[in-house]
Structures are given as C-alpha cells and as structure tokens.
C-alpha positions as CSV (number, residue, x, y, z in Angstrom):
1,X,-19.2,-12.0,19.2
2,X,-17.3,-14.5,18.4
3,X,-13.5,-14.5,20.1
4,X,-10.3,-13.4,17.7
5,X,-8.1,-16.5,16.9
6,X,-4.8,-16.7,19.5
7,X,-1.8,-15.7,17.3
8,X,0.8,-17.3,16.6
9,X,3.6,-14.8,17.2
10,X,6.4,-16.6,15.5
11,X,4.6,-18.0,12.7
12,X,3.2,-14.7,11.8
13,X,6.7,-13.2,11.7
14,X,8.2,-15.7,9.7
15,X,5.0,-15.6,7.4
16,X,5.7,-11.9,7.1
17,X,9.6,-12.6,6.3
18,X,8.7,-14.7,3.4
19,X,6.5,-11.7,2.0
20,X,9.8,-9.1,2.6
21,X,12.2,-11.6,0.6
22,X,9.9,-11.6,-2.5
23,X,9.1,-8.2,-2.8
24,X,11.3,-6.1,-4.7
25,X,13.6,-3.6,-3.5
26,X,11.8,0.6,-3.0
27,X,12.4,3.2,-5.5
28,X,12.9,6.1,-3.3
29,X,13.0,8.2,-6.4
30,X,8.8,7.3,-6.3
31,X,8.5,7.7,-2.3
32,X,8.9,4.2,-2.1
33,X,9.5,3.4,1.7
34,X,8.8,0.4,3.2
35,X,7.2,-0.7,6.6
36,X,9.6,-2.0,9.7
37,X,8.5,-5.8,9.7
38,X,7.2,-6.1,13.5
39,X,4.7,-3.5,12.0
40,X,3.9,-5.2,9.2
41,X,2.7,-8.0,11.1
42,X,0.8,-5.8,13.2
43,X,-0.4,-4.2,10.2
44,X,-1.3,-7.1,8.1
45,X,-3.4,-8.9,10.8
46,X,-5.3,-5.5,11.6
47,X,-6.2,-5.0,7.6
48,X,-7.4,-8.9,7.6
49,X,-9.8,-8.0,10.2
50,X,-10.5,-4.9,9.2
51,X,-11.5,-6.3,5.4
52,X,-12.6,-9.3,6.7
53,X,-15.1,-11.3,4.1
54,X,-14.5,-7.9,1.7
55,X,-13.2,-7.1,-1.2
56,X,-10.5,-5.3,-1.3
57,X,-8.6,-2.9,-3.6
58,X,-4.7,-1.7,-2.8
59,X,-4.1,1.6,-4.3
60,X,-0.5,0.7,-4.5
61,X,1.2,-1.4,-2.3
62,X,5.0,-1.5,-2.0
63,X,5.1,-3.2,1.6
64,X,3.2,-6.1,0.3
65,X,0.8,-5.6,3.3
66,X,-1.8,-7.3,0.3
67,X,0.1,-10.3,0.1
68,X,0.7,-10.3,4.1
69,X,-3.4,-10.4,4.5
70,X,-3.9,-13.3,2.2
71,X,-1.0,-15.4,3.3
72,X,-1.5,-14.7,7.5
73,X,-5.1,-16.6,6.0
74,X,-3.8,-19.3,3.8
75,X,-0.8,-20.6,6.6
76,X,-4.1,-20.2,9.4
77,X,-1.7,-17.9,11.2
78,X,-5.4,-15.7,11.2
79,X,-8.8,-17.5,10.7
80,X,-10.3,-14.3,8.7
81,X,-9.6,-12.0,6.0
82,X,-10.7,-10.5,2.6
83,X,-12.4,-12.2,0.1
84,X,-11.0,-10.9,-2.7
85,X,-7.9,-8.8,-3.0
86,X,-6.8,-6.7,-6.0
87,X,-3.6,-4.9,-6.1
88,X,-3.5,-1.9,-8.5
89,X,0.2,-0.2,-8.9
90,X,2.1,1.2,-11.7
91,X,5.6,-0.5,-10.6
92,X,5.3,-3.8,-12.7
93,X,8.3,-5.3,-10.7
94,X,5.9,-4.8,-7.6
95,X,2.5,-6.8,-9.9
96,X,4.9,-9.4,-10.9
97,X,6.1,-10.4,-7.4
98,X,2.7,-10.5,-6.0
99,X,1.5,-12.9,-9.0
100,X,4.6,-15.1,-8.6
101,X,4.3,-15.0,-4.6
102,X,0.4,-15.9,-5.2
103,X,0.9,-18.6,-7.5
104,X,3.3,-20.0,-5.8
105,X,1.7,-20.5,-2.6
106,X,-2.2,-20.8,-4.1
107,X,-3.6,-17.4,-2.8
108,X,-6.4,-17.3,-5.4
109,X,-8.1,-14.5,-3.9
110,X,-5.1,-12.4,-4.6
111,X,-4.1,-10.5,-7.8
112,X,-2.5,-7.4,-8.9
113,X,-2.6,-5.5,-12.4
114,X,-0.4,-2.4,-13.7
115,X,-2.0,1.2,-13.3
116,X,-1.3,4.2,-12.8
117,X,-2.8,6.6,-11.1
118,X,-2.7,9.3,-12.6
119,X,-5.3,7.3,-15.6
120,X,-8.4,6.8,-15.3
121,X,-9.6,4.0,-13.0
122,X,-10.4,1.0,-14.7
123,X,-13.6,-0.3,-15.4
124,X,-13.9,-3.2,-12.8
125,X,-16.3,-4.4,-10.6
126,X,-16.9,-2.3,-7.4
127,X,-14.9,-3.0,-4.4
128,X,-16.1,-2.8,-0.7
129,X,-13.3,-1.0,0.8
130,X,-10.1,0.3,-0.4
131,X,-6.4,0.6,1.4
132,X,-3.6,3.2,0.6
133,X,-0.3,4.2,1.3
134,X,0.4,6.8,-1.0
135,X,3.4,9.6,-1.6
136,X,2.8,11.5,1.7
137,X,3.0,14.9,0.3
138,X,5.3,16.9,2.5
139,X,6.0,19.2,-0.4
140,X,2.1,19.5,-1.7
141,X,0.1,19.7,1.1
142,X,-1.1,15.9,1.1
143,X,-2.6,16.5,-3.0
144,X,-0.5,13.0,-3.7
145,X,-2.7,11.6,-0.7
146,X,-5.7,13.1,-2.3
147,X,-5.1,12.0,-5.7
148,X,-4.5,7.7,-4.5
149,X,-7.4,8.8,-2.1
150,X,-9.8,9.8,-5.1
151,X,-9.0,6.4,-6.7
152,X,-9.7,4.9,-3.6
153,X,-13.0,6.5,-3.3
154,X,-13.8,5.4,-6.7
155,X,-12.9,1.6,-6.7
156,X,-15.9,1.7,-4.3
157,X,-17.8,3.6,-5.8
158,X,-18.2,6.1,-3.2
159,X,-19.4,3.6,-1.0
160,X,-17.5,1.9,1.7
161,X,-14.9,2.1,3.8
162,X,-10.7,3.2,2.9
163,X,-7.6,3.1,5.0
164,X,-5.2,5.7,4.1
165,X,-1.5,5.1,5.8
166,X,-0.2,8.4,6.0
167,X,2.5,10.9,8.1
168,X,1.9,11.2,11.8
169,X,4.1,13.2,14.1
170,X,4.1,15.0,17.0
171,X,6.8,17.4,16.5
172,X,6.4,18.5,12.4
173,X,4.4,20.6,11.3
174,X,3.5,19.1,7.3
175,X,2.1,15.6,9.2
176,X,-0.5,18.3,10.8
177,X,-1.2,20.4,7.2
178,X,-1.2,16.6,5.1
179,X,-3.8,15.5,7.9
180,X,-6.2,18.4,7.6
181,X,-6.3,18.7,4.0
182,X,-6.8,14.9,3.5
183,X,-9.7,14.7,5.8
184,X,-10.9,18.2,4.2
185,X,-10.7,16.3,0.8
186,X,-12.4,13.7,2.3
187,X,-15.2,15.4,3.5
188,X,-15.8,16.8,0.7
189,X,-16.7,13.6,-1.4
190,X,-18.8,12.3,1.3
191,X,-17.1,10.4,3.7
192,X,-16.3,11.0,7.4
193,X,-13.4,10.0,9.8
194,X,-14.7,6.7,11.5
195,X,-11.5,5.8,12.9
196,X,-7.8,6.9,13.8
197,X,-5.0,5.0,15.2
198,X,-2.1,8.0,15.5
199,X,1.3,6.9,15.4
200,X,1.8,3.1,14.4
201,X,4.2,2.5,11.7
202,X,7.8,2.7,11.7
203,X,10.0,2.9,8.4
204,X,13.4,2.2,6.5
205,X,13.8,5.6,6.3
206,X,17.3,6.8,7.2
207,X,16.9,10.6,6.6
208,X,13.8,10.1,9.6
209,X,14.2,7.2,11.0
210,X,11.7,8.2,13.7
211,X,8.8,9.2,11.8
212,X,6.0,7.5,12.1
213,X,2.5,6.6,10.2
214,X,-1.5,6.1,11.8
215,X,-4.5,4.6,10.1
216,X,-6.7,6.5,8.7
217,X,-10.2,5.4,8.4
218,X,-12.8,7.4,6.6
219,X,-16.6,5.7,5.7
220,X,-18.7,7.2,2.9
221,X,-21.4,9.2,4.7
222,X,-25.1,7.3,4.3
223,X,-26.8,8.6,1.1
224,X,-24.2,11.3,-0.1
225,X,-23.1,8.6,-2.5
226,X,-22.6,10.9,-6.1
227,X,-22.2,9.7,-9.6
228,X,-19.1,9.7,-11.3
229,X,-16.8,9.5,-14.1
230,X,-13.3,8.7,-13.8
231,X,-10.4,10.9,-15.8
232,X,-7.1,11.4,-16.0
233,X,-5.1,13.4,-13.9
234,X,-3.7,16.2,-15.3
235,X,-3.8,19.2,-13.7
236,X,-0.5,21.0,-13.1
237,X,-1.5,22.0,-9.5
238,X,-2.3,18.2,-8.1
239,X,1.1,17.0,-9.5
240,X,3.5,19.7,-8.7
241,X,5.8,17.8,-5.8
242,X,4.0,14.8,-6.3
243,X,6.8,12.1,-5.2
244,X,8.8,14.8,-3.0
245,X,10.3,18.0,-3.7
246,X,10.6,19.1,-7.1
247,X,9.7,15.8,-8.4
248,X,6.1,16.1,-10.4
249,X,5.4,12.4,-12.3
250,X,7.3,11.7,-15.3
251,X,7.0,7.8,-15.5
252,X,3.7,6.0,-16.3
253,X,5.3,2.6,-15.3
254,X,7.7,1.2,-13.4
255,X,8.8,-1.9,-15.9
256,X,10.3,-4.8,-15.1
257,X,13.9,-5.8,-16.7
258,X,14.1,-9.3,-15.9
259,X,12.4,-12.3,-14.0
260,X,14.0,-11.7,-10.3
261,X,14.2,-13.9,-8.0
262,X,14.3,-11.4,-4.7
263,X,15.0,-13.7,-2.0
264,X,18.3,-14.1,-3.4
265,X,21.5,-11.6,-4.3
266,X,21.3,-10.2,-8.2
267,X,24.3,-11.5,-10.2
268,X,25.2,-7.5,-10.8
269,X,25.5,-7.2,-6.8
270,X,29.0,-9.2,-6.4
271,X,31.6,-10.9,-8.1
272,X,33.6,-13.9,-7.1
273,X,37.5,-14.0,-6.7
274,X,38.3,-18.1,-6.9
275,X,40.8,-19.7,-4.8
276,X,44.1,-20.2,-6.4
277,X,44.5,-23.5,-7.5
278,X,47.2,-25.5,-6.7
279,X,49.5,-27.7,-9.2
C-alpha cells in the first residue's frame, strides 16, 4: 500500500478558508448549520480518501465539504480524491457559489445543480458513492435523515457506498433514537454499517454549541441490490418536523436574489458616516 501524502497543515487550512468565504451564509430556518473549520479540514481530506477515484454525489451540502475535496486536490494539499463530484441541493445560492468557486479556480470535476429532495431524483448517470448531511431529525425520529438517505441510496443505484453526517451524543437521548432508526432504514434497503467514527464534528450552533456529529458509513449488502423507481415525497408522516420542530417543508427552492460576492460585507450590512469636511 502505497503511503498517504504528508499534509500540509497550513496550506490545508488556508485552502479550507477560501471555501468558508465563498460559501453563503446558513438558513437556520432549513437546519442549515455549518461545520467548525479545523473539522472541515479533517473532514474534507477523510471524504477525498474515502471517494478516492469515485464518483461522488452530495445530497446537499451547505459546509462546502464538496468543494473542500476538489480543491485540497487541485492546490496538491492531497494527492487523491474523487473523480467526479456532483452537488445536488435545493438552496440555489449554495449551487451558484460552488459553480463560481469551481470556475474560478478550474475544478472541472466539480458541479452542482438545483434539487429538491423531496422530487424525484433525476435521471443521471449512477454514482459510486453518495455523502450527506441532512436535517438531523430531533423532532421526527431521524425520517429527514431517511428521506436525503433514500436519495442517497438511489444516486447509486443501490450500489455502493454513503456517508451520512449525522447527531452523535453521549448525554441526549434523540442522537440514540435518530441513530437506530437510520441504520433500521438502512437495513432495510440493503445496506449494512461498514463503518462509524462517533463524535467528530463540531458546529456553529449557539443553542449546543457542544454537540457533536460521527460518520456514518453504510455499503449496499452484495446481491440485495432491488430495482427502483424514484417519486416524490409526499407523505404527511415523512415530513411532519422535517427541518425542526413544527417546521414540515414549504419551500421547493432556496433562490438566489443577486450575484454575491461572499468573501466580502453586503452593501445592506453597514452604512458609512463621512468625515466632516473642512473649508
């Protein structure tokens, strides 16, 4: 086996900063939280090894861990990572900035399109493996993990690997429920825990500023692969709480206003008082 690459440290940091300025600010109203940045680096190295020489589909991705992968690759921070990347959220502000970022700096193995998941996937070409880091479904006993989970599964095809990011704590009891009923769900369309790293993640979240996520891996069980049709998601019960309490889906995209430019302050965040000019 050949050895891992030595990591730059501080390269890979500032490689991750650039990522954090262009990415748009979270809608917490959507359970938009993002990732601390030491962990995104952490993270983002991991999923370029993980992926490595894959194609890869993002059910969502609000950290920008998708960008992160390709661009630790392209500054040859890392010497590895996925072949092809595909970004699929419903926040157009989120698809924009990762098109800007990718053009900008080349990443042609990086795109992202506007979906929602509660439609039916899009026909596209099958993926290898999938990540997620979905609404973590305090409120519906993980059925918001399920649902990303389920597009996951079928962006492979049922074959393949996933990585589900997802509420791990020693001391609450929903992390516990959410876990069980996503690897229930799990096993149930043919695919097993492989692999779980408890605990990793920390996040700008100021109401739990200690809770953490782990890595979920699951693999699609040899030959229990199943045909399939995607459809919408309608049912009443697998949206109830979807984003949090008492807040089932009512947007199918997040638009974008206008062209931002998110490294820098908006014109609507401050106002200038001039110097008094002297005569």
């Amino acid at each position: 086996m050949v050895p891992k690459k030595q990591i730059d440290l501080k390269m890979a940091v500032n490689a991750i900063s650039d990522v954090i300025q262009n990415r748009p600010r979270p809608l917490r109203d959507f359970d938009q939280i993002y990732m601390k940045a030491g962990d995104m680096v952490m993270q983002s190295e991991y999923v370029a090894s993980w992926a490595d020489g894959k194609r890869l589909a993002f059910i969502g991705d609000g950290d920008s861990i998708s960008v992160c992968a390709a661009y630790l690759r392209q500054r040859e921070i890392v010497d590895y990572g996925p072949s092809k990347i595909m970004v699929f959220d419903f926040d157009e502000r989120i698809v924009q900035a990762i098109k800007r970022f990718a053009d900008k700096e080349r990443l042609d193995h990086l795109d992202a399109t506007l979906y929602n998941v509660l439609d039916a996937f899009p026909d596209v070409s099958r993926y290898d493996c999938f990540y997620t880091n979905p609404p973590w479904g305090a409120y519906n006993n993980g059925e918001s993990v399920n649902v990303f989970t389920q597009r996951g599964m079928e962006a492979i095809g049922y074959e393949g690997e996933g990585l589900i990011v997802i509420a791990d704590d020693e001391d609450l009891d929903w992390p516990k429920q959410v876990l069980g009923s996503v690897q229930n769900y799990a096993s149930h369309s043919g695919f097993y825990v492989s692999r779980m790293a408890p605990r990793l993640h920390l996040y700008h979240l100021d109401d739990a500023p200690e809770l953490r996520s782990c890595n979920l891996t699951i693999s699609s069980i040899p030959g229990a692969a199943k045909s399939f049709t995607s459809e919408p998601i309608t049912s009443p019960e697998r949206l109830e709480n979807f984003y949090g309490r008492s807040r089932a889906p009512r947007v199918r995209y997040v638009r974008e206003r206008k062209r931002l430019d998110y490294g820098m302050a908006h014109e609507d965040e401050y106002e200038l008082e001039l110097l008094e000019e002297k005569h």
